[in-house]
C-alpha positions in Angstrom: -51.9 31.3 -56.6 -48.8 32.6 -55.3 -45.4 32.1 -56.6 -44.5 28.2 -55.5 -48.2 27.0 -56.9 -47.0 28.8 -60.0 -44.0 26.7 -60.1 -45.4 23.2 -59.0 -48.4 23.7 -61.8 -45.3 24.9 -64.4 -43.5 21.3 -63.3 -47.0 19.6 -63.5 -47.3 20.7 -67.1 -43.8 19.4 -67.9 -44.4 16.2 -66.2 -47.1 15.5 -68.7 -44.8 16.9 -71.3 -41.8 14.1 -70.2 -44.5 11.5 -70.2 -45.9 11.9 -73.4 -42.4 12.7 -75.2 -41.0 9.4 -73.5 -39.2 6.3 -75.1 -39.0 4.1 -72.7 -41.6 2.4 -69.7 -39.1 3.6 -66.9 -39.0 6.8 -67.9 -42.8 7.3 -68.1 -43.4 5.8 -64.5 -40.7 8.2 -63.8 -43.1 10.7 -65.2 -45.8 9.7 -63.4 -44.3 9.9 -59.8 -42.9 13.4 -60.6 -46.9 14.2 -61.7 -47.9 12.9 -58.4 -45.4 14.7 -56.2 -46.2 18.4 -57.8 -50.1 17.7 -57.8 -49.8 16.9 -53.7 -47.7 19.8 -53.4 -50.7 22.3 -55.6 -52.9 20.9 -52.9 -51.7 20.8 -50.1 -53.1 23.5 -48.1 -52.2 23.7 -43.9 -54.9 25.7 -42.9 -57.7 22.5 -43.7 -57.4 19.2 -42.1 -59.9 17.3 -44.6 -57.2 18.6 -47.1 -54.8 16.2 -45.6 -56.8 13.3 -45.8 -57.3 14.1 -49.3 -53.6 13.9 -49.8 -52.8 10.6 -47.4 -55.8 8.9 -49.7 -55.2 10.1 -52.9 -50.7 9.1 -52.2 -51.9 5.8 -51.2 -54.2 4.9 -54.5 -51.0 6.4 -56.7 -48.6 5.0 -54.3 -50.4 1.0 -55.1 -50.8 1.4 -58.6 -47.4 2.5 -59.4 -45.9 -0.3 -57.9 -48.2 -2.8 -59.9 -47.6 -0.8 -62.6 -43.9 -0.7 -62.5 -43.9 -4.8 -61.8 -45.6 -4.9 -64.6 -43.2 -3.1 -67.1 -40.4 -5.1 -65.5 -42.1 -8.1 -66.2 -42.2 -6.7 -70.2 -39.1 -5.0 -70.8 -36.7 -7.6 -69.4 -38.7 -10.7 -71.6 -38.9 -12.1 -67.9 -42.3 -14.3 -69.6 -42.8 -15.6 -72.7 -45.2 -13.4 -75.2 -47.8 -16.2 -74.6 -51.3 -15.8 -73.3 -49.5 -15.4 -70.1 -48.0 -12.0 -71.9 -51.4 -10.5 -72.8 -53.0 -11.0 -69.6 -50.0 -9.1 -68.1 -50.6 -6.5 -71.1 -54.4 -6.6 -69.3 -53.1 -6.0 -66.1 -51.0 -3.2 -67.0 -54.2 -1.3 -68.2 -56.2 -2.3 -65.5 -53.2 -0.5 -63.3 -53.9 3.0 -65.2 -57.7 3.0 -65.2 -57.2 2.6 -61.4 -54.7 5.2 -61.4 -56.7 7.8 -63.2 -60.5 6.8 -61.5 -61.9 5.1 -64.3 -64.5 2.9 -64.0 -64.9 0.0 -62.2 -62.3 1.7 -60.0 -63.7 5.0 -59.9 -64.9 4.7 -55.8 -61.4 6.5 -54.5 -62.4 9.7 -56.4 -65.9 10.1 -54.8 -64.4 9.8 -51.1 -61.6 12.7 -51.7 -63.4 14.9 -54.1 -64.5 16.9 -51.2 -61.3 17.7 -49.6 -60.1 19.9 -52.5 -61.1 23.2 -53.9 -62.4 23.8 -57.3 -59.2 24.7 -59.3 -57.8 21.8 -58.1 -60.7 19.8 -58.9 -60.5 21.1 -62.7 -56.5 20.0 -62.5 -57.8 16.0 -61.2 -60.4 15.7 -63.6 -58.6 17.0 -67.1 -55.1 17.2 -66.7 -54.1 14.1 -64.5 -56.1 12.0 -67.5 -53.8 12.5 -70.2 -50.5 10.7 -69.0 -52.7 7.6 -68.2 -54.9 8.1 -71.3 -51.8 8.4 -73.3 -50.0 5.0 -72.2 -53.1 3.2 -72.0 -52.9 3.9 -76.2 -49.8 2.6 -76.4 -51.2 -1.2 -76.0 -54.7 -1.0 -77.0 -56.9 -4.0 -75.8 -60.2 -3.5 -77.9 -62.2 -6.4 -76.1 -61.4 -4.7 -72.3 -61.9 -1.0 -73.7 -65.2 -1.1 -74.7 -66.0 -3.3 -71.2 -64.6 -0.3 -70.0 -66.8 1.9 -72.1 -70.2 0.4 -71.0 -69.0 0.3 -67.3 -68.0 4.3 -67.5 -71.2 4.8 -69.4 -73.5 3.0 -66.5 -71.9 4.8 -63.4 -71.5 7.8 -64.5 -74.5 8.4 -65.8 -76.3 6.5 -62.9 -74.3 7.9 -60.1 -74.8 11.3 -60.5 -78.8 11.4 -60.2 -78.9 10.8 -56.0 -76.1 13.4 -55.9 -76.3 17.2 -53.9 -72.6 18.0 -53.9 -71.9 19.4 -57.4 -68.5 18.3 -57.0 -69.2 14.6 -57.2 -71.9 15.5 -59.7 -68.9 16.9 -61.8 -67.1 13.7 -61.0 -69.5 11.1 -62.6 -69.9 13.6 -65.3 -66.1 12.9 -65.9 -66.9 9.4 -65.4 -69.2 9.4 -68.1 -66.5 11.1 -70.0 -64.0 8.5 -69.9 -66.4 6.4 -72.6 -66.2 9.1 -74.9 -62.7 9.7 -74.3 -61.5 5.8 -74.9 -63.9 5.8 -77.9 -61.6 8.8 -79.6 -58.4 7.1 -78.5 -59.4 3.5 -80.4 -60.4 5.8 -83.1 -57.2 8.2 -83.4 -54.9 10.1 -81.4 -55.6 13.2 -82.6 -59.1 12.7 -82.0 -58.5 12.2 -78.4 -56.6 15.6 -78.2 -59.1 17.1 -80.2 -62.0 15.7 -77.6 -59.6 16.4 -74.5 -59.0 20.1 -75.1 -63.1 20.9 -75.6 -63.7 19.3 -73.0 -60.9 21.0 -70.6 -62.4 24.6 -71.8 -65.7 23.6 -71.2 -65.1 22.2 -67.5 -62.7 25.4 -67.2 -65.4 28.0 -67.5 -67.5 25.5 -65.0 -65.1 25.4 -62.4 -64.3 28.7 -62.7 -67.8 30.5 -62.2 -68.4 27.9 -59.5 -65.0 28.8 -57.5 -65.9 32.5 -58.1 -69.8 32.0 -56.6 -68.6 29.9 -53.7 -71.0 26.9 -55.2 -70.5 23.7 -53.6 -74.0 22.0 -52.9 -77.1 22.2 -54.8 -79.0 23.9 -52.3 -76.5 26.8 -52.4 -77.9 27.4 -55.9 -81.5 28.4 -54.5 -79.5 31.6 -52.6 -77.3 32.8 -55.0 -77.3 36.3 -55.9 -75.7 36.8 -59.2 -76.1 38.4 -62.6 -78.4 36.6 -64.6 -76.1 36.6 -67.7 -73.1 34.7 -65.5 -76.4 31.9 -64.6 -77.2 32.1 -68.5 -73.4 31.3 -69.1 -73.5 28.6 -66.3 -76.4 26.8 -68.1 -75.4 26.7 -72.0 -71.9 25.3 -70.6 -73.5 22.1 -68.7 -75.8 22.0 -71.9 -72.3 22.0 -74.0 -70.6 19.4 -71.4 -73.7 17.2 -72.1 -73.1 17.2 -75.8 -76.3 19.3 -76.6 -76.5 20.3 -80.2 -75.8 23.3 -81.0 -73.3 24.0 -78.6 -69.4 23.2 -79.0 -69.8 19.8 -77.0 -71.7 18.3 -79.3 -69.2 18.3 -82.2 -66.3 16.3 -80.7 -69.0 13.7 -79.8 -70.6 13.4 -83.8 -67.2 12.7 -85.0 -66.8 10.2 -82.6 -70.3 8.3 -83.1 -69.6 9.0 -86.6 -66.9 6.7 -86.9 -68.1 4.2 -84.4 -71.2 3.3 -85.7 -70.6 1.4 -88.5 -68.5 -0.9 -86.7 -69.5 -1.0 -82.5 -73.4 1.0 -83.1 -74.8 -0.9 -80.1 -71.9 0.9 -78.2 -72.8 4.3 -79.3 -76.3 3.5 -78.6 -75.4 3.2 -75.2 -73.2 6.1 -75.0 -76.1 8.4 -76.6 -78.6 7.3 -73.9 -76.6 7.2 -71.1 -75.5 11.2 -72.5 -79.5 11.5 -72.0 -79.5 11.2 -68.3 -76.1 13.4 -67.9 -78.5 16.1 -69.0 -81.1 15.4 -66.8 -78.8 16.0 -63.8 -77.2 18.9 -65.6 -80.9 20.3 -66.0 -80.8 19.6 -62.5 -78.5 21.5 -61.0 -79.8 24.7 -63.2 -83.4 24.1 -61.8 -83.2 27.1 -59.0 -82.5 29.5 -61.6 -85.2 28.5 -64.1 -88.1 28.9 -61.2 -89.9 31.8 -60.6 -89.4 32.4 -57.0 -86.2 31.8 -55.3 -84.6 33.6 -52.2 -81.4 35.5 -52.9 -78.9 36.8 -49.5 -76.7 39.9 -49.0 -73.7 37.8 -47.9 -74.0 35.5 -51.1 -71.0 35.8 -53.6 -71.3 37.8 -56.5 -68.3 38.7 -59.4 -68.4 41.2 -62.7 -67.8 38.9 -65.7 -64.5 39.7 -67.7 -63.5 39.3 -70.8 -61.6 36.4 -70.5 -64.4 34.4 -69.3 -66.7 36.0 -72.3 -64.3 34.5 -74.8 -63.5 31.3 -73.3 -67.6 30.5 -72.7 -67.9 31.8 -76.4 -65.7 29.0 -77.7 -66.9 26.6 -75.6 -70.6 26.8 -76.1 -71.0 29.0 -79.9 -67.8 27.8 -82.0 -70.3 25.1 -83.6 -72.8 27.5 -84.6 -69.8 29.7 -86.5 -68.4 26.6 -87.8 -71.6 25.7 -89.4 -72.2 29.3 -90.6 -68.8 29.0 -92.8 -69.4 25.8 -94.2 -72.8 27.0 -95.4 -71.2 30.0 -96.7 -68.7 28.3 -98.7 
């Protein structure tokens, strides 16, 4: 990254910083444009045309729901209706407007056509990052009755779409579909639950999109002539095990609590979240198949990397943090 991406990724962090801290509905869509400017800018990349298709689609799904959801605040803050039933469907609507804006399902289509036009850190910056500002507003007016709709939706296609899948791109992005019924399960539940949830999941998908950016990895079949160290493939493994929620890895925690405290109230909910969970695993499994066979070409010219420590420490929390957590509390 050189020094403007630096800059534009500082502003990006600030724009989630000015949404969250913000009092008022103008200033948050205020937020949200400025988040949208920097993130084209962290993208944008003149050497690749399919880059700029990326940006003309992804400016025209922000560009739509920002104007519905700015009609809709109007609509709120200046008591132009009546708080009627009238006044909770526009409260409806006004969700609806940031599950489109942030691919959440049933709106979730515009991120599998532009996922391929990016690389993978900015693929890691779409999938975690750009969540929280809508995640966050969405909490302000909580409808239970279309949030766990939207639960079962997120829970069918992303766990569904990612089976007929060879880009591991798109694999990651119903994997983040399916994520989104975890993450509005926390946010019903509590608000630091969500952030709790938000940042495991963010150093999980970080050490993911990291070792696939370093290997070059784009398509499964890439994965049958890779020529790496076997501990990096070892690495690559326990982390989609973690991102699957796989006891006894660090995924699996944020997920307990969160079935712990649903299912005494929504349990055929977390039934379906716990099986659909079953089939991210298969795919995940999947995608770590070359590496389990016996035979299996390998290339001179394919990408290979020293792991550092960085990535040592980051994989260790992300995947063993459980297993020392349930050390101390049987020591004590």
């Amino acid at each position: 990254m050189n020094n403007s991406k630096i800059l534009f990724f500082n502003l990006l962090i600030f724009s989630i910083l000015f949404i969250s801290s913000s009092n008022s509905w103008i200033n948050c869509w205020m937020g949200l444009e400025i988040n949208t400017l920097f993130f084209l800018t962290l993208t944008y990349n003149k050497k690749f045309l399919i880059n700029s298709e990326f940006s003309i689609k992804y400016y025209l799904i922000q560009s739509i729901s920002s104007i519905n959801f700015l009609f809709f605040i109007l609509l709120i803050n200046y008591n132009i209706i009546d708080k009627s039933n009238l006044y909770n469907l526009i409260l409806i609507n006004l969700n609806l407007t940031l599950l489109m804006k942030m691919g959440s399902a049933p709106f979730h289509f515009w991120m599998i056509s532009i996922i391929e036009g990016i690389s993978w850190n900015n693929t890691f910056i779409l999938l975690t990052l750009q969540k929280i500002p809508p995640m966050i507003l969405i909490s302000y007016y909580l409808n239970f009755k279309l949030l766990i709709i939207v639960i079962t939706l997120n829970c069918f296609f992303g766990s569904l779409g990612g089976l007929n899948q060879l880009n591991i791109q798109k694999i990651m992005i119903y994997s983040s579909i399916y994520n989104f019924s975890w993450m509005f399960s926390s946010i019903m539940i509590s608000e630091n639950l969500f952030f709790f949830f938000i940042l495991v999941y963010m150093l999980i998908f970080f050490n993911l999109t990291f070792l696939f950016s370093k290997l070059n990895l784009f398509y499964i079949n890439q994965l049958y002539l890779i020529k790496s160290n076997k501990f990096i493939m070892l690495i690559i493994f326990f982390n989609l095990l973690s991102l699957g929620g796989l006891p006894p890895f660090t995924g699996f925690i944020s997920k307990w609590i969160i079935s712990m405290y649903m299912i005494q109230t929504m349990n055929v909910i977390v039934l379906i979240m716990i099986l659909s969970s079953l089939i991210n695993l298969y795919y995940y499994i999947q995608l770590m198949y070359p590496f389990l066979t016996i035979q299996k070409f390998e290339n001179k010219w394919s990408n290979s990397f020293k792991i550092n420590s960085f990535l040592m420490i980051s994989s260790y929390f992300s995947m063993f943090s459980l297993i020392m957590s349930s050390m101390l509390m049987m020591m004590f």
